[in-house]
N, C-alpha and C positions, 0 to 999 in steps of 0.2 A: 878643263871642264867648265861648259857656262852655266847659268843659274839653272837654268831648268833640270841638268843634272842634279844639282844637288838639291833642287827640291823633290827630285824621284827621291833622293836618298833620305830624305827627311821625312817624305811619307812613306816609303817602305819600312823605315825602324822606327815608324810613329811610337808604336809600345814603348819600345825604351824610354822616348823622350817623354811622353807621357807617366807612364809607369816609375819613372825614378823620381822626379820631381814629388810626386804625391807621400812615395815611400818617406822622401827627405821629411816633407813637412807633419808628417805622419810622426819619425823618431825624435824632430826638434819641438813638437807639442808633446809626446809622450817626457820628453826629459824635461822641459820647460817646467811640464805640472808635477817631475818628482822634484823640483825646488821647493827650498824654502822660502817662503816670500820674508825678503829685507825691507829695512822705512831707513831713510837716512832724515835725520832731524838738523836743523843749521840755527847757529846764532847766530846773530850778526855783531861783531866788534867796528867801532869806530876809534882810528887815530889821530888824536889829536895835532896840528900844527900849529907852532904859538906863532902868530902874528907880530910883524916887525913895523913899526912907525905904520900900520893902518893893512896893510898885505904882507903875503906870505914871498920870505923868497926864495930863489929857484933852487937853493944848497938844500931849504929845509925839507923843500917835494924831495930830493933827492933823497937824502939821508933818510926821509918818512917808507921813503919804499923800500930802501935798504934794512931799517928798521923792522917795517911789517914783515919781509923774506925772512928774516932772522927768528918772529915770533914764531912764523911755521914752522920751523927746527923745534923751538924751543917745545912747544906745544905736546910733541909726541916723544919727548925725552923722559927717560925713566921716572925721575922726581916730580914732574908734573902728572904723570899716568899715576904714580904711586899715593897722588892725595888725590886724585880723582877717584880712586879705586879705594881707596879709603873713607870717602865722604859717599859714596854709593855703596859700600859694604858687600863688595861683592868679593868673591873668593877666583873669579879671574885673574889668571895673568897679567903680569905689565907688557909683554910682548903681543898678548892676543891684544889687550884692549888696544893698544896703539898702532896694529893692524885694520881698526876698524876705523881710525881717525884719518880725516883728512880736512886741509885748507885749500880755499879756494878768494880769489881777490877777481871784486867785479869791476870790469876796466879802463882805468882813469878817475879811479875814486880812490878815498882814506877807509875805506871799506877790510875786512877783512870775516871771512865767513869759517866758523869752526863748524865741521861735518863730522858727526857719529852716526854709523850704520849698525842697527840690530834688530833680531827678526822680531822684538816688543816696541810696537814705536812710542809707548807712552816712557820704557827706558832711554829711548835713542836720547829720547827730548830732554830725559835729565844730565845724561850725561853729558850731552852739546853744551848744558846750561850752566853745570857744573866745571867743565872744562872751559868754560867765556871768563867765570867768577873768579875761578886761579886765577887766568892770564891778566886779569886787571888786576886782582892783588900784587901779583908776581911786579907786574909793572912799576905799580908804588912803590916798592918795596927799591927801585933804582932813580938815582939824580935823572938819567935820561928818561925814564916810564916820567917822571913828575912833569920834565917840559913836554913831552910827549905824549899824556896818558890815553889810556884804552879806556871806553867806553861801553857799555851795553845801545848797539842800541834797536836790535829787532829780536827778543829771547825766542828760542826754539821753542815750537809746540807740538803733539803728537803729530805725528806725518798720516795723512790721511790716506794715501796711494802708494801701496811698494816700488821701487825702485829696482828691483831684483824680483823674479826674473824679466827681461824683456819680451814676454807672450808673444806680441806683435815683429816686435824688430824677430825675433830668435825665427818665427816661422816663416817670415817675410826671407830671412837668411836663407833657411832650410830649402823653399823656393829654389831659389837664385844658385845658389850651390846644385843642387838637386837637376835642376835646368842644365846648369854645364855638364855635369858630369853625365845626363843622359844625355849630352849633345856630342860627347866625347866618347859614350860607348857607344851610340850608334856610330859614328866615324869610323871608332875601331871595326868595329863587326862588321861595315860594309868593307874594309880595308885586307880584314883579313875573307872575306866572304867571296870564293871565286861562281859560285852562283851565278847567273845571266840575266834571271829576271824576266828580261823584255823579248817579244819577238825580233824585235830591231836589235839586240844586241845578240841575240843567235844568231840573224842573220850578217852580223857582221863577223861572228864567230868561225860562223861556218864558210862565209866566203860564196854561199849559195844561194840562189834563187827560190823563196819562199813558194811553196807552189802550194800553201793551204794552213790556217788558223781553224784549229777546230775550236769552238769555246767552251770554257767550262760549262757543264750544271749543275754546281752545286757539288754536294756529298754524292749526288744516286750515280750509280755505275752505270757507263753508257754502255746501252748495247746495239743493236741495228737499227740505225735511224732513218728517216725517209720513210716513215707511216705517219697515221694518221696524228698520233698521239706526241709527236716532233716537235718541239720548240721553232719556229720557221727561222731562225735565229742559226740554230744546228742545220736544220735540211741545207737551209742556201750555203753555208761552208763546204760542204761536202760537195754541194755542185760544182764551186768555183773549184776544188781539188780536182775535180771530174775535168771541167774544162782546161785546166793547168795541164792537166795530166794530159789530154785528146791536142792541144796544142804542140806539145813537146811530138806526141808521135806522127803528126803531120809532117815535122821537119825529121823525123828521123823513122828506123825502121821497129821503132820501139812496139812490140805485138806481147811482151812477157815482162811484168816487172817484180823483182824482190823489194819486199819492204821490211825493212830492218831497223833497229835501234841501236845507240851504242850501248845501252845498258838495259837490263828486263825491266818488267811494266811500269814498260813508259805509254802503252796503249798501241802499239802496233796491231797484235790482231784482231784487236775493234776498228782501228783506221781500214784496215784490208777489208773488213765483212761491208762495212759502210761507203766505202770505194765501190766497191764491187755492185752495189747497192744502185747506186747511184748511175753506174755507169748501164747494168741492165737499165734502168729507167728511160736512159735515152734511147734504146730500142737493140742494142747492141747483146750478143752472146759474149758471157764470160765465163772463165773458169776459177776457181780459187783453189789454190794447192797447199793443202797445212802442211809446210817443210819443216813446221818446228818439232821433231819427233823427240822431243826430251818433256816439254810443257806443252802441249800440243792445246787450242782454244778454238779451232775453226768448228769442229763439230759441235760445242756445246752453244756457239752465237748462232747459227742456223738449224739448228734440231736435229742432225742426223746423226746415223749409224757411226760407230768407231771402231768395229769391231774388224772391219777389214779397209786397209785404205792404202797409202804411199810406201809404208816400210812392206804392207805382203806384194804392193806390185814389183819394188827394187829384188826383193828377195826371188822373183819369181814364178811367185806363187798366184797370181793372180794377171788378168789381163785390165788394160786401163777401162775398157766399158764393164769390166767387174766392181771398179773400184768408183766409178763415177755414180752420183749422186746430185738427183732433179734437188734444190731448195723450194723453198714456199715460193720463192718467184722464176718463175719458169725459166726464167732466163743467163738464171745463175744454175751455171754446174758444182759441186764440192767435191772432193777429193780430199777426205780427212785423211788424218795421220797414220790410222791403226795402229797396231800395238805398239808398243815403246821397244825400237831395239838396243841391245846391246851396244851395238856398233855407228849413234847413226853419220858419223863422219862418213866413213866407209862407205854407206850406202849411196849418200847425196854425191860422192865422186867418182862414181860408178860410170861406164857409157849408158846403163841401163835409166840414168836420171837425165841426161842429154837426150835420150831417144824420148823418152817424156817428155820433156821441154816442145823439142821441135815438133811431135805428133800433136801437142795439142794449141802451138801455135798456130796450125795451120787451121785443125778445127774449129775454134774460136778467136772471137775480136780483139778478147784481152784474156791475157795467162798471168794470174796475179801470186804472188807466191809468200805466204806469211812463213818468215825466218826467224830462229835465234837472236838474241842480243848479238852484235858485232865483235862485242871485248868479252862475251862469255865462253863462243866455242867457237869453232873453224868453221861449224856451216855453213855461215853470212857470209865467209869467202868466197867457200866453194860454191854458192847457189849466184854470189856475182859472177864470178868467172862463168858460168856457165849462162846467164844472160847477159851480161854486162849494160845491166842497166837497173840502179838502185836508187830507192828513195828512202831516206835518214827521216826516222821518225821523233821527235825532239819533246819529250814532256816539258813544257818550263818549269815548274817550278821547283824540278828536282834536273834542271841543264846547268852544269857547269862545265868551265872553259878547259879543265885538264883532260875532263872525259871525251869532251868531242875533243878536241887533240890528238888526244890518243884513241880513237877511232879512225881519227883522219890520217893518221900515221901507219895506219892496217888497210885503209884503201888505198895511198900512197904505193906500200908495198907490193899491193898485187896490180898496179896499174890502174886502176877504176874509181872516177868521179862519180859520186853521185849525181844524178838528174836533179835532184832539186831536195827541200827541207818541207816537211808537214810540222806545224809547231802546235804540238797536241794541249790542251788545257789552257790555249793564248785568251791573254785578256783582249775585254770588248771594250772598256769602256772610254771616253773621248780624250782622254788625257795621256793615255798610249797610242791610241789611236793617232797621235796628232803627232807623239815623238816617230812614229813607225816610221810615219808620210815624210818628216825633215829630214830623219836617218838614211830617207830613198832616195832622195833630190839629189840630184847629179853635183858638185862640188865646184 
Protein backbone atom coordinates (compact mmCIF):
# COMPACT_ATOMS: atom_id res chain seq x y z
CA UNK A 1 0.00 0.00 0.00
CA UNK A 2 1.68 3.51 -0.86
CA UNK A 3 1.05 6.70 1.05
CA UNK A 4 -2.02 7.87 -0.58
CA UNK A 5 -3.62 4.67 0.53
CA UNK A 6 -3.20 5.37 3.74
CA UNK A 7 -3.97 8.86 3.66
CA UNK A 8 -7.55 7.62 2.14
CA UNK A 9 -7.57 5.74 5.38
CA UNK A 10 -6.79 8.52 7.71
CA UNK A 11 -9.33 10.66 6.21
CA UNK A 12 -11.95 8.08 6.16
CA UNK A 13 -11.58 7.44 10.02
CA UNK A 14 -10.77 11.02 10.63
CA UNK A 15 -13.45 10.92 13.75
CA UNK A 16 -11.69 8.33 15.54
CA UNK A 17 -8.36 10.14 15.08
CA UNK A 18 -9.98 13.17 15.88
CA UNK A 19 -12.44 12.12 18.41
CA UNK A 20 -10.23 10.11 20.69
CA UNK A 21 -7.41 12.36 21.17
CA UNK A 22 -9.97 15.18 22.45
CA UNK A 23 -11.77 12.44 24.61
CA UNK A 24 -7.98 11.67 26.04
CA UNK A 25 -7.22 15.11 26.99
CA UNK A 26 -10.62 15.66 28.17
CA UNK A 27 -10.22 12.60 31.05
CA UNK A 28 -6.31 13.55 31.76
CA UNK A 29 -7.64 17.37 32.66
CA UNK A 30 -10.82 16.01 34.33
CA UNK A 31 -8.41 13.65 36.82
CA UNK A 32 -5.50 16.16 36.61
CA UNK A 33 -8.10 18.74 38.55
CA UNK A 34 -9.45 15.81 41.02
CA UNK A 35 -5.74 16.12 42.35
CA UNK A 36 -4.59 17.42 45.07
CA UNK A 37 -2.07 20.02 44.42
CA UNK A 38 1.59 19.06 46.30
CA UNK A 39 4.56 21.96 47.02
CA UNK A 40 7.81 20.06 47.51
CA UNK A 41 10.10 22.55 49.68
CA UNK A 42 14.28 21.90 49.51
CA UNK A 43 17.08 22.80 51.79
CA UNK A 44 19.98 22.85 50.67
CA UNK A 45 23.03 21.16 52.93
CA UNK A 46 26.62 21.78 52.14
CA UNK A 47 29.56 19.12 52.93
CA UNK A 48 32.26 20.15 53.99
CA UNK A 49 35.88 18.95 52.67
CA UNK A 50 38.84 19.75 54.94
CA UNK A 51 41.73 20.91 52.92
CA UNK A 52 45.19 19.23 52.97
CA UNK A 53 48.50 21.54 52.75
CA UNK A 54 46.28 24.29 50.62
CA UNK A 55 43.81 21.67 48.35
CA UNK A 56 41.52 19.14 48.68
CA UNK A 57 42.62 15.61 47.74
CA UNK A 58 41.05 13.30 45.36
CA UNK A 59 40.53 10.27 48.34
CA UNK A 60 38.51 13.10 50.26
CA UNK A 61 36.02 14.00 46.95
CA UNK A 62 35.71 10.46 46.95
CA UNK A 63 34.92 9.41 50.40
CA UNK A 64 32.75 13.30 50.36
CA UNK A 65 30.49 11.49 48.02
CA UNK A 66 30.37 8.30 49.54
CA UNK A 67 29.70 10.20 52.63
CA UNK A 68 26.74 12.45 51.17
CA UNK A 69 25.11 8.65 49.41
CA UNK A 70 25.15 7.42 52.88
CA UNK A 71 23.43 10.78 54.45
CA UNK A 72 20.48 10.04 51.90
CA UNK A 73 19.91 6.68 53.63
CA UNK A 74 20.41 8.08 56.83
CA UNK A 75 17.84 10.80 56.36
CA UNK A 76 14.76 8.76 55.85
CA UNK A 77 15.45 6.21 58.53
CA UNK A 78 13.02 5.72 61.23
CA UNK A 79 15.07 7.70 64.28
CA UNK A 80 15.63 10.70 62.13
CA UNK A 81 11.62 10.74 60.78
CA UNK A 82 10.98 10.09 64.59
CA UNK A 83 12.48 13.73 65.86
CA UNK A 84 11.38 15.29 62.78
CA UNK A 85 7.84 14.14 63.67
CA UNK A 86 8.45 15.03 67.02
CA UNK A 87 9.68 18.59 66.59
CA UNK A 88 6.62 19.17 63.98
CA UNK A 89 4.05 17.59 66.47
CA UNK A 90 2.37 15.93 64.03
CA UNK A 91 0.50 12.63 64.74
CA UNK A 92 1.72 11.19 61.19
CA UNK A 93 3.41 8.15 60.71
CA UNK A 94 7.14 7.40 60.41
CA UNK A 95 6.45 5.48 57.22
CA UNK A 96 4.07 8.09 55.69
CA UNK A 97 6.29 11.08 56.53
CA UNK A 98 9.51 9.35 55.02
CA UNK A 99 7.50 8.50 52.00
CA UNK A 100 7.33 12.10 51.30
CA UNK A 101 11.06 12.69 51.73
CA UNK A 102 13.45 12.72 49.19
CA UNK A 103 17.43 13.77 48.18
CA UNK A 104 18.66 15.01 45.51
CA UNK A 105 22.71 16.05 44.71
CA UNK A 106 23.23 18.92 42.01
CA UNK A 107 26.21 17.59 39.83
CA UNK A 108 29.65 17.83 40.76
CA UNK A 109 29.04 19.84 43.83
CA UNK A 110 29.35 19.33 47.86
CA UNK A 111 25.75 20.10 47.52
CA UNK A 112 23.16 17.92 49.02
CA UNK A 113 19.26 19.05 48.78
CA UNK A 114 16.77 17.53 51.49
CA UNK A 115 13.04 17.54 49.50
CA UNK A 116 9.62 17.24 51.55
CA UNK A 117 6.37 17.13 49.62
CA UNK A 118 2.93 18.31 51.25
CA UNK A 119 -0.28 19.57 50.00
CA UNK A 120 0.57 22.90 52.84
CA UNK A 121 3.75 24.29 51.49
CA UNK A 122 4.24 26.54 54.39
CA UNK A 123 4.46 22.79 56.29
CA UNK A 124 6.66 21.35 53.38
CA UNK A 125 9.10 24.17 54.27
CA UNK A 126 9.36 23.39 57.94
CA UNK A 127 9.71 20.00 57.72
CA UNK A 128 12.72 20.37 54.77
CA UNK A 129 14.09 22.66 57.55
CA UNK A 130 13.61 20.72 60.17
CA UNK A 131 14.93 17.62 58.55
CA UNK A 132 18.45 19.81 57.27
CA UNK A 133 18.71 20.74 61.34
CA UNK A 134 18.86 16.95 62.41
CA UNK A 135 21.11 16.08 59.79
CA UNK A 136 23.75 18.63 60.80
CA UNK A 137 23.31 17.78 64.42
CA UNK A 138 23.31 14.24 63.56
CA UNK A 139 26.55 14.91 61.82
CA UNK A 140 28.36 16.55 65.07
CA UNK A 141 27.33 14.21 66.86
CA UNK A 142 30.43 11.72 64.67
CA UNK A 143 34.44 12.14 64.57
CA UNK A 144 33.75 11.85 60.78
CA UNK A 145 30.44 14.64 60.65
CA UNK A 146 33.34 16.97 62.56
CA UNK A 147 36.14 16.63 59.57
CA UNK A 148 33.22 16.55 57.41
CA UNK A 149 30.48 18.78 58.62
CA UNK A 150 27.08 19.75 57.04
CA UNK A 151 26.13 23.05 56.73
CA UNK A 152 22.96 25.04 56.03
CA UNK A 153 23.26 26.69 53.28
CA UNK A 154 20.01 27.63 51.09
CA UNK A 155 16.93 26.96 54.01
CA UNK A 156 13.61 25.98 52.47
CA UNK A 157 10.83 28.39 51.99
CA UNK A 158 7.12 28.20 51.25
CA UNK A 159 7.07 26.68 47.61
CA UNK A 160 5.13 28.96 45.57
CA UNK A 161 3.94 26.62 42.49
CA UNK A 162 2.67 22.88 43.07
CA UNK A 163 4.67 20.33 41.88
CA UNK A 164 1.89 17.84 41.67
CA UNK A 165 -0.32 17.51 39.42
CA UNK A 166 1.51 18.15 36.12
CA UNK A 167 -1.68 20.15 34.30
CA UNK A 168 0.36 20.61 31.24
CA UNK A 169 2.70 17.56 31.03
CA UNK A 170 -0.54 15.16 32.06
CA UNK A 171 -2.73 16.81 29.06
CA UNK A 172 0.02 17.23 26.64
CA UNK A 173 0.31 13.15 27.64
CA UNK A 174 -3.44 12.60 27.21
CA UNK A 175 -2.77 14.03 23.66
CA UNK A 176 -0.16 11.84 22.56
CA UNK A 177 -1.62 8.71 23.92
CA UNK A 178 -5.09 9.61 22.78
CA UNK A 179 -3.38 10.40 19.22
CA UNK A 180 -1.98 6.70 19.07
CA UNK A 181 -4.68 4.95 20.14
CA UNK A 182 -7.13 6.78 17.75
CA UNK A 183 -4.36 6.08 15.05
CA UNK A 184 -4.58 2.33 16.16
CA UNK A 185 -8.44 2.05 16.18
CA UNK A 186 -8.77 3.59 13.00
CA UNK A 187 -6.16 0.91 11.55
CA UNK A 188 -8.10 -1.52 13.38
CA UNK A 189 -11.62 -0.57 11.89
CA UNK A 190 -10.21 -0.22 8.42
CA UNK A 191 -8.51 -3.76 9.07
CA UNK A 192 -11.47 -5.29 9.96
CA UNK A 193 -13.90 -3.06 7.70
CA UNK A 194 -14.61 -5.08 4.23
CA UNK A 195 -16.44 -1.96 3.08
CA UNK A 196 -14.98 -0.69 -0.59
CA UNK A 197 -15.34 2.90 -0.11
CA UNK A 198 -14.17 4.11 -3.45
CA UNK A 199 -15.51 3.73 -7.05
CA UNK A 200 -12.06 2.54 -8.05
CA UNK A 201 -12.11 -0.13 -5.58
CA UNK A 202 -15.60 -1.59 -6.66
CA UNK A 203 -14.36 -1.47 -9.75
CA UNK A 204 -11.55 -3.39 -8.89
CA UNK A 205 -13.77 -5.64 -6.96
CA UNK A 206 -16.04 -6.32 -9.34
CA UNK A 207 -13.63 -6.88 -12.13
CA UNK A 208 -16.09 -4.65 -14.43
CA UNK A 209 -16.33 -1.81 -16.42
CA UNK A 210 -17.70 1.23 -14.72
CA UNK A 211 -20.50 2.31 -16.98
CA UNK A 212 -21.81 5.21 -14.52
CA UNK A 213 -21.24 7.38 -11.08
CA UNK A 214 -24.34 8.58 -10.09
CA UNK A 215 -23.48 11.26 -7.27
CA UNK A 216 -24.81 11.82 -4.09
CA UNK A 217 -27.25 14.74 -3.04
CA UNK A 218 -27.09 14.94 0.05
CA UNK A 219 -29.96 13.40 2.55
CA UNK A 220 -33.07 14.23 -0.21
CA UNK A 221 -34.12 11.02 -2.01
CA UNK A 222 -33.55 11.02 -5.55
CA UNK A 223 -36.15 10.50 -7.75
CA UNK A 224 -36.48 11.19 -11.70
CA UNK A 225 -33.75 13.36 -12.66
CA UNK A 226 -33.20 15.13 -15.98
CA UNK A 227 -35.84 18.13 -15.28
CA UNK A 228 -35.61 21.23 -14.85
CA UNK A 229 -34.92 21.35 -11.25
CA UNK A 230 -31.61 18.73 -11.65
CA UNK A 231 -28.37 19.50 -10.23
CA UNK A 232 -26.46 19.51 -13.99
CA UNK A 233 -24.00 17.69 -11.81
CA UNK A 234 -26.71 14.54 -11.73
CA UNK A 235 -28.40 15.23 -15.28
CA UNK A 236 -24.72 14.88 -16.97
CA UNK A 237 -24.11 11.21 -14.88
CA UNK A 238 -27.02 9.86 -16.21
CA UNK A 239 -26.10 10.86 -19.83
CA UNK A 240 -22.80 9.43 -19.65
CA UNK A 241 -24.71 5.88 -18.16
CA UNK A 242 -27.04 6.58 -21.37
CA UNK A 243 -23.92 6.82 -23.59
CA UNK A 244 -22.15 3.64 -21.69
CA UNK A 245 -25.06 1.94 -22.09
CA UNK A 246 -25.87 2.93 -26.31
CA UNK A 247 -22.07 2.00 -26.63
CA UNK A 248 -22.07 -1.42 -25.22
CA UNK A 249 -25.29 -2.01 -27.61
CA UNK A 250 -23.57 -0.89 -30.81
CA UNK A 251 -21.17 -3.74 -30.23
CA UNK A 252 -23.69 -6.22 -29.21
CA UNK A 253 -27.33 -7.07 -29.73
CA UNK A 254 -28.23 -5.68 -26.49
CA UNK A 255 -32.24 -4.11 -27.08
CA UNK A 256 -33.48 -5.47 -23.20
CA UNK A 257 -31.44 -4.86 -20.05
CA UNK A 258 -32.02 -6.05 -16.31
CA UNK A 259 -30.73 -3.95 -13.71
CA UNK A 260 -30.25 -5.50 -10.50
CA UNK A 261 -28.27 -5.10 -7.28
CA UNK A 262 -26.66 -7.57 -4.95
CA UNK A 263 -28.54 -6.48 -2.05
CA UNK A 264 -31.96 -4.14 -1.63
CA UNK A 265 -31.94 -0.28 -1.67
CA UNK A 266 -29.09 0.09 -3.11
CA UNK A 267 -31.11 2.53 -5.58
CA UNK A 268 -31.77 0.34 -8.62
CA UNK A 269 -35.14 1.40 -9.32
CA UNK A 270 -34.32 5.19 -9.31
CA UNK A 271 -31.17 4.28 -11.62
CA UNK A 272 -33.87 2.28 -14.08
CA UNK A 273 -36.67 5.35 -14.13
CA UNK A 274 -33.45 7.84 -14.59
CA UNK A 275 -31.91 5.64 -17.35
CA UNK A 276 -34.95 5.38 -19.10
CA UNK A 277 -35.10 9.07 -18.54
CA UNK A 278 -32.38 9.96 -20.26
CA UNK A 279 -32.31 7.72 -22.97
CA UNK A 280 -36.20 8.94 -24.17
CA UNK A 281 -34.27 12.32 -24.18
CA UNK A 282 -32.13 11.33 -26.88
CA UNK A 283 -35.14 10.76 -29.14
CA UNK A 284 -35.24 6.94 -28.64
CA UNK A 285 -38.72 4.78 -27.55
CA UNK A 286 -38.32 2.93 -24.26
CA UNK A 287 -40.12 0.60 -22.12
CA UNK A 288 -39.70 0.04 -18.35
CA UNK A 289 -40.89 -3.24 -16.83
CA UNK A 290 -41.33 -3.28 -12.79
CA UNK A 291 -40.02 -7.04 -12.53
CA UNK A 292 -39.69 -6.47 -9.03
CA UNK A 293 -43.26 -8.07 -7.96
CA UNK A 294 -42.32 -8.40 -4.07
CA UNK A 295 -41.14 -4.33 -3.64
CA UNK A 296 -42.35 -3.14 -6.64
CA UNK A 297 -41.07 1.17 -7.03
CA UNK A 298 -41.61 1.85 -10.86
CA UNK A 299 -45.11 3.06 -10.65
CA UNK A 300 -44.81 5.24 -7.70
CA UNK A 301 -41.28 7.27 -9.56
CA UNK A 302 -43.51 7.92 -12.79
CA UNK A 303 -47.05 8.38 -11.37
CA UNK A 304 -48.97 5.59 -12.74
CA UNK A 305 -51.55 3.06 -12.33
CA UNK A 306 -50.74 -0.43 -10.21
CA UNK A 307 -53.58 -1.71 -10.11
CA UNK A 308 -53.04 -3.83 -13.19
CA UNK A 309 -49.64 -4.48 -14.65
CA UNK A 310 -46.89 -7.65 -15.12
CA UNK A 311 -48.11 -10.38 -12.60
CA UNK A 312 -52.10 -9.76 -14.32
CA UNK A 313 -50.41 -10.17 -17.85
CA UNK A 314 -48.02 -13.44 -16.66
CA UNK A 315 -51.19 -14.73 -15.08
CA UNK A 316 -53.16 -14.17 -18.20
CA UNK A 317 -55.30 -12.05 -17.38
CA UNK A 318 -54.56 -9.14 -19.28
CA UNK A 319 -53.03 -8.46 -22.85
CA UNK A 320 -49.55 -6.31 -22.98
CA UNK A 321 -51.31 -3.09 -24.68
CA UNK A 322 -53.66 -3.57 -21.32
CA UNK A 323 -50.94 -3.26 -19.24
CA UNK A 324 -48.87 -0.65 -20.97
CA UNK A 325 -48.70 2.90 -19.74
CA UNK A 326 -47.79 6.46 -21.70
CA UNK A 327 -45.46 8.31 -18.64
CA UNK A 328 -45.22 12.15 -18.45
CA UNK A 329 -42.72 11.80 -21.31
CA UNK A 330 -44.14 10.38 -24.08
CA UNK A 331 -41.55 8.53 -24.88
CA UNK A 332 -41.33 6.29 -22.01
CA UNK A 333 -43.77 3.29 -21.81
CA UNK A 334 -44.35 1.57 -18.09
CA UNK A 335 -45.33 -1.59 -17.34
CA UNK A 336 -45.87 -1.52 -13.57
CA UNK A 337 -45.97 -4.60 -11.34
CA UNK A 338 -49.64 -4.94 -10.39
CA UNK A 339 -50.60 -6.75 -7.62
CA UNK A 340 -48.02 -8.65 -5.43
CA UNK A 341 -48.35 -12.36 -6.34
CA UNK A 342 -48.07 -15.17 -4.33
CA UNK A 343 -45.83 -17.02 -6.60
CA UNK A 344 -43.67 -14.32 -8.28
CA UNK A 345 -40.67 -16.88 -9.13
CA UNK A 346 -43.01 -18.90 -11.05
CA UNK A 347 -44.45 -16.22 -12.93
CA UNK A 348 -40.98 -14.49 -14.21
CA UNK A 349 -40.02 -18.19 -15.46
CA UNK A 350 -42.77 -18.78 -17.32
CA UNK A 351 -42.72 -18.82 -21.45
CA UNK A 352 -45.37 -16.21 -20.88
CA UNK A 353 -42.32 -13.62 -19.47
CA UNK A 354 -39.97 -14.70 -22.59
CA UNK A 355 -42.85 -13.88 -25.00
CA UNK A 356 -42.92 -10.44 -23.14
CA UNK A 357 -39.43 -9.91 -23.42
CA UNK A 358 -39.20 -10.59 -27.10
CA UNK A 359 -42.66 -8.63 -28.08
CA UNK A 360 -41.53 -5.67 -26.63
CA UNK A 361 -37.98 -5.77 -27.93
CA UNK A 362 -39.08 -5.54 -31.06
CA UNK A 363 -41.50 -2.66 -30.29
CA UNK A 364 -39.18 -0.45 -28.60
CA UNK A 365 -35.47 0.86 -28.57
CA UNK A 366 -34.78 -0.21 -25.18
CA UNK A 367 -36.69 -2.90 -22.83
CA UNK A 368 -35.24 -1.97 -19.32
CA UNK A 369 -36.33 -4.17 -16.67
CA UNK A 370 -36.13 -3.16 -12.73
CA UNK A 371 -35.28 -6.61 -10.61
CA UNK A 372 -35.08 -7.88 -7.12
CA UNK A 373 -31.83 -7.69 -5.17
CA UNK A 374 -29.59 -10.75 -6.78
CA UNK A 375 -28.80 -12.48 -3.17
CA UNK A 376 -32.41 -11.91 -2.01
CA UNK A 377 -34.66 -14.19 -4.39
CA UNK A 378 -34.24 -16.07 -7.75
CA UNK A 379 -35.86 -13.40 -9.90
CA UNK A 380 -32.43 -11.61 -10.88
CA UNK A 381 -31.54 -15.10 -12.32
CA UNK A 382 -34.29 -15.77 -13.86
CA UNK A 383 -34.90 -12.21 -15.60
CA UNK A 384 -30.88 -12.82 -16.57
CA UNK A 385 -31.31 -15.91 -18.08
CA UNK A 386 -33.92 -14.77 -20.04
CA UNK A 387 -32.02 -11.46 -21.47
CA UNK A 388 -28.64 -12.13 -20.74
CA UNK A 389 -27.60 -9.00 -20.22
CA UNK A 390 -27.26 -7.31 -16.76
CA UNK A 391 -26.03 -4.27 -15.13
CA UNK A 392 -24.96 -4.49 -11.10
CA UNK A 393 -26.07 -1.58 -9.55
CA UNK A 394 -23.39 -0.83 -6.48
CA UNK A 395 -24.47 1.67 -3.66
CA UNK A 396 -20.88 2.64 -2.20
CA UNK A 397 -21.18 3.32 0.90
CA UNK A 398 -22.94 0.26 1.92
CA UNK A 399 -20.60 -2.02 -1.04
CA UNK A 400 -18.72 -4.59 0.45
CA UNK A 401 -16.27 -7.24 -0.96
CA UNK A 402 -18.21 -10.40 0.48
CA UNK A 403 -21.51 -9.31 -0.97
CA UNK A 404 -20.34 -8.62 -4.51
CA UNK A 405 -18.48 -12.06 -4.14
CA UNK A 406 -21.19 -13.63 -3.51
CA UNK A 407 -23.31 -12.08 -6.04
CA UNK A 408 -20.59 -12.90 -8.39
CA UNK A 409 -20.70 -16.31 -7.36
CA UNK A 410 -24.73 -16.43 -8.53
CA UNK A 411 -23.78 -14.97 -12.00
CA UNK A 412 -20.92 -17.45 -12.06
CA UNK A 413 -23.52 -20.19 -11.61
CA UNK A 414 -25.87 -19.36 -14.09
CA UNK A 415 -23.27 -18.36 -16.87
CA UNK A 416 -23.84 -14.55 -17.14
CA UNK A 417 -21.49 -11.54 -16.75
CA UNK A 418 -22.63 -8.65 -16.13
CA UNK A 419 -22.23 -5.72 -18.90
CA UNK A 420 -20.88 -3.36 -16.70
CA UNK A 421 -21.26 -1.63 -12.81
CA UNK A 422 -23.35 1.72 -12.10
CA UNK A 423 -21.71 3.05 -8.67
CA UNK A 424 -24.74 4.67 -7.12
CA UNK A 425 -24.11 7.45 -4.44
CA UNK A 426 -20.13 7.74 -6.01
CA UNK A 427 -18.20 10.49 -4.72
CA UNK A 428 -17.38 13.63 -6.72
CA UNK A 429 -14.84 15.24 -5.19
CA UNK A 430 -10.90 15.73 -6.66
CA UNK A 431 -9.28 13.53 -4.47
CA UNK A 432 -11.11 10.37 -5.51
CA UNK A 433 -11.46 11.61 -8.51
CA UNK A 434 -7.71 11.48 -9.10
CA UNK A 435 -7.39 7.91 -7.17
CA UNK A 436 -10.25 6.59 -9.70
CA UNK A 437 -8.07 7.86 -12.99
CA UNK A 438 -4.55 6.10 -11.30
CA UNK A 439 -6.66 2.98 -10.42
CA UNK A 440 -7.54 2.99 -14.38
CA UNK A 441 -4.05 3.60 -15.92
CA UNK A 442 -2.91 0.51 -17.53
CA UNK A 443 0.01 -0.99 -15.30
Amino acid sequence: MDIKHYLEILWRRKWFIIITPILAVMIAAAGTMRQTPTYVATATLRLMTAPVYGYVEHGSILYAERLLNTYAIIVKTNPIVEQMRQQLEVDESTGSLASRISVSFPGNSELMQINFEDENPAFAADAANVLANIMIDEAKTTTIGRNYPLSMVDPAGPPTYPTKPRTQFNIAMGFVVGLMAGLALALMVEVLDTSLHTTARIAQATRLSTLGRIPAVGKKKLGVALNGDTPPLLSEAFRHLRTSIFAISQDTSLRTLVVTSAEAKEGKSTIVANLATAIAHSGRNVVVVDSNLRQPAIHTLFGVNNTTGLSTLLRGQASIDDVLQVSQIDAIHVIASGPIPDNPADLLSGDAMTTLIDALSERFDMVLLDSPAMLEFADASILALATRHVVLVVERSQARQEVLEAAFRQFSEIKIEPVGVVVNRAEQNGRNLITDLSMSLPK
